[in-house]
C-alpha angles and dihedrals in degrees: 000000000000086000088065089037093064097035083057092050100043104043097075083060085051093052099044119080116280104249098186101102083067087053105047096036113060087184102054090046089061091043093045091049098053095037094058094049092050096046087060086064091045091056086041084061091042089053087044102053085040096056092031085058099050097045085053097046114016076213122135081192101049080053093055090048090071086059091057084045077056106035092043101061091039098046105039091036101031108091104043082052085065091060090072100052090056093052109043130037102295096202091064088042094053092050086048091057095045102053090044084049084054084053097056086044090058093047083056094055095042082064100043088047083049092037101219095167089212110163083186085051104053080043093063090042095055095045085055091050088052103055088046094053091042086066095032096054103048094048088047094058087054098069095063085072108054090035091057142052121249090257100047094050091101098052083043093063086037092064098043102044076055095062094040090059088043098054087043086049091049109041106054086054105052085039086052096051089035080050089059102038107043106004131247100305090067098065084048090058096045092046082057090051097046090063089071085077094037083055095044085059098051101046086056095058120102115245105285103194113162119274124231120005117010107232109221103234118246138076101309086066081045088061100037085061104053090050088052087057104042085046093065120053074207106062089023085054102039094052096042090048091061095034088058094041084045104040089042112034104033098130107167099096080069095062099083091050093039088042090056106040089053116005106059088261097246125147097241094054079045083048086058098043094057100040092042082083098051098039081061081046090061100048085045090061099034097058096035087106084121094053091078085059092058112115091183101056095160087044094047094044084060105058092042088051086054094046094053088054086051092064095039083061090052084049093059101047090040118098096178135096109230099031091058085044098051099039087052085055096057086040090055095050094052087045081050090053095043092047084053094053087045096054101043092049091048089048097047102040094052123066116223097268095058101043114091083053080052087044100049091042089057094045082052097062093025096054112016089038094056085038092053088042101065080039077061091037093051096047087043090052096045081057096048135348126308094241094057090051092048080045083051101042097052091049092053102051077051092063092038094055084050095057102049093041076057099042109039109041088171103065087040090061103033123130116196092219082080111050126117095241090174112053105349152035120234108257105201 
């Protein structure tokens, strides 16, 4: 009796996210807290260029195209972005990104202030913002890791996919009500403001420069790197999982057209719709106390990668409020869970002088992909309607998430107690 007393008391701790990374490491709880305030202004620009572009334009392509200004730049300079941050202090790269980041947020602020109303204009910006942000974010992931012991990694992840979702639930809606209130500029404004805490975090780091060898940056770290990855089903399946489920199923470049043929059109419905996804971000993450406890980590990223392409086809047939935003929601909380796995198995499976490459290579997929996917969303939905490429896009990361599970055994049945974290990736 007092055995299922306690099980019943405890397991609500079990099932809620580990926060003791926030209590044993002083540092990562300053860097987790103005991250994730900075990252709310960062969501509150992307809103901003999204909705400035289709007033402009009416025009579900010339939305997308924000997403190619994005995927370009990251995929084609990501990685050897990656290169530098294996090679210098990553903790001073990553403040000199950011405060050149703050600079392009205030450029996009000066034209909304002059309101110039240059589609090329908010292109270039966001180009710009791309190659900064493809040398800021790989050096970045690698922080978690030296911060944090082995065994707390997941919680870890945990901790910072929730701010992530936190910081994309709340700021399309804030973008949306700001939007209403005091027009675009004034999410710019507040997006320049928000890199003070960003910054704070960052100052109050220890030195973080690689361990081991010093990769020379250029292409021969580039190339080092992919073979590090194709050596290893576990780094090979876990990057190509998140690049199919990015690059097919991306649909947020769909949300503008779909939000004005049924939903009224208005920013703050648009505000829901893109933050539906994060705010099942934020329960997914909240509750992944019992992901620490998968043996099966490759097996599991996959089934929540398909179950977030099963919602993505409900979105597209739905026509209803708060079915599209619910089933976003759920959606949101299986991409959370896949993006844990992801992590965990990437920072196990790579030892330190080869993780801002890893990192790069992931940011590559993570970002560009889902950049280059509503690219794909919005061109899918010009040639046809945007349900039906949300409807297409769902069906194809299914069949994606079938083949690798076919094709690389060993990442389906990989378990990150067993990987090689100093000198080598498991193989499979």
């Amino acid at each position: 009796m007092f055995a299922d007393t306690l099980a019943l008391v405890t397991m609500p701790r079990r099932l809620l996210v580990d926060a003791a990374p926030l209590r044993q490491s002083p540092a990562f709880r300053r860097y987790w807290i103005g991250s994730g305030l900075s990252a709310i202004g960062t969501q509150m620009t992307m809103f901003a260029i999204t909705y400035q572009v289709f007033t402009m334009t009416n025009s579900s392509f010339a939305v997308g195209a924000v997403g190619l200004c994005s995927a370009v730049p990251a995929i084609g300079f990501g990685m050897l972005a990656g290169t530098i941050g294996d090679a210098v202090d990553r903790r001073r790269l990553v403040l000199i990104t950011s405060l050149a980041l703050a600079g392009v947020s205030a450029l996009f602020a000066v034209q909304a202030f002059l309101d110039l109303r240059q589609l090329w204009l908010l292109y270039v910006l966001t180009v710009v913002e791309s190659l900064i942000v493809s040398v800021n974010v790989p050096a970045r992931r690698t922080f978690t890791p030296r911060l944090l012991p082995t065994e707390l990694l997941p919680a870890g992840a945990a901790l910072n996919m929730m701010t992530m979702h936190l910081s994309n639930t709340l700021g399309p809606l804030l973008a949306g009500a700001v939007a209403a209130v005091g027009g675009l500029k004034a999410c710019y404004v507040i997006d320049v403001l928000s890199f003070g805490a960003a910054l704070y975090g960052v100052f109050r780091l220890p030195p973080m420069p690689p361990e081991g060898t010093l990769a020379k940056p250029g292409m021969t770290a580039v190339v080092q790197a992919v073979g590090f990855i194709r050596g290893s089903q576990v780094l090979t399946g876990a990057v190509l999982a998140d690049l199919f489920a990015m690059t097919l199923g991306a649909p947020f470049a769909l949300f503008p057209a779909i939000n004005a043929a049924f939903f009224g059109g208005g920013p703050q419905t648009l505000g829901l719709l893109n933050a539906a996804p994060a705010i099942g971000g934020v329960l997914g993450s909240a509750l992944s106390g019992p992901v620490g406890h998968v043996s099966r980590q490759g097996r599991a990223m996959l089934l929540a990668g398909a179950c977030w392409a099963i919602t993505l086809i409900g979105f597209g047939l739905s026509t209803t409020l708060w079915l599209s935003v619910a089933l976003l929601v759920v959606g949101g909380a299986c991409d959370v869970i896949s993006v844990v796995f992801r992590t965990t198995i990437l920072q196990v499976a790579t030892p330190d002088r080869y993780r801002s490459r890893i990192g790069a290579a992931e940011y590559v997929v993570g970002y560009g992909g889902a950049q280059l996917g509503n690219f794909r969303a919005g061109t899918v939905a010009s040639l046809t309607t945007p349900g039906l490429s949300a409807v297409i896009g769902g069906l194809s990361t299914i069949a994606g998430a079938v083949a690798l599970w076919r094709w690389l055994p060993g990442f389906a049945a990989f378990r990150a107690e067993i990987a090689f974290p100093d000198d080598q990736a498991t193989t499979g």
